[in-house]
C-alpha positions, 0 to 999 in steps of 0.5 A: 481430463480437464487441461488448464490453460498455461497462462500466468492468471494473477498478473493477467489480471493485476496488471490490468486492474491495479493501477500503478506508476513509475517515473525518475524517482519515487518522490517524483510520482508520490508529488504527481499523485498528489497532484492529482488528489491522491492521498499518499499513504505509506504503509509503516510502522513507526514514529508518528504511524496511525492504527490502519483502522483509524484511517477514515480512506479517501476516495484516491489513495496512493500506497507506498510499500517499503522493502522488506527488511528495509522499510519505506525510505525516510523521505518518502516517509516525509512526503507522506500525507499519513503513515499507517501501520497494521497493529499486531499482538504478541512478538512479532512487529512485521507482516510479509509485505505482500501481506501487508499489501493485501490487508491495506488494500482490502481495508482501503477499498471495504473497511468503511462499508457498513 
């Protein structure tokens, strides 16, 4: 019988493909990003939010994810250089994060590919 390896295949792989930061505070890495050139996109739908398929994406782009329930905190909201939000039919306003997230990340990286 075949045996599969006990190994955590999704996190072998994301951890060394998807870059991601940390420092001292969320704004704090958002104003280093920037530095870098790095657009900070947070993902949130609200005042002053655009439908994530207007976004045209640059060649860096740093997103921020917000909690949840609680959202993407309003001053990182305020760092942002564009607030995106994914636009949805009938009821429901939210998205599961991680779902969110995936979404994003397939239409930052190939929504503009012809």
């Amino acid at each position: 019988a075949y045996e599969i390896p006990k190994r955590d295949w999704s996190s072998d792989v994301c951890s060394s493909d998807l870059p991601w930061s940390s420092g001292p505070s969320i704004e704090d890495v958002l104003h280093a990003r920037r530095a870098e050139g790095y657009d900070i996109l947070a993902l949130e739908r609200g005042e002053g939010s655009i439908p994530l398929y207007r976004y045209q994406p640059a060649e860096k782009c740093c997103l921020v994810l917000g909690h949840e329930i609680l959202g993407v905190p309003e001053g990182v909201l305020a760092t942002a250089d564009h607030i995106l939000e994914i636009p949805m039919h009938g009821r429901k306003e939210s998205l599961n994060v991680t779902v969110a997230a995936g979404i994003a990340m397939y239409y930052l990286r190939w929504g503009d590919c012809q």
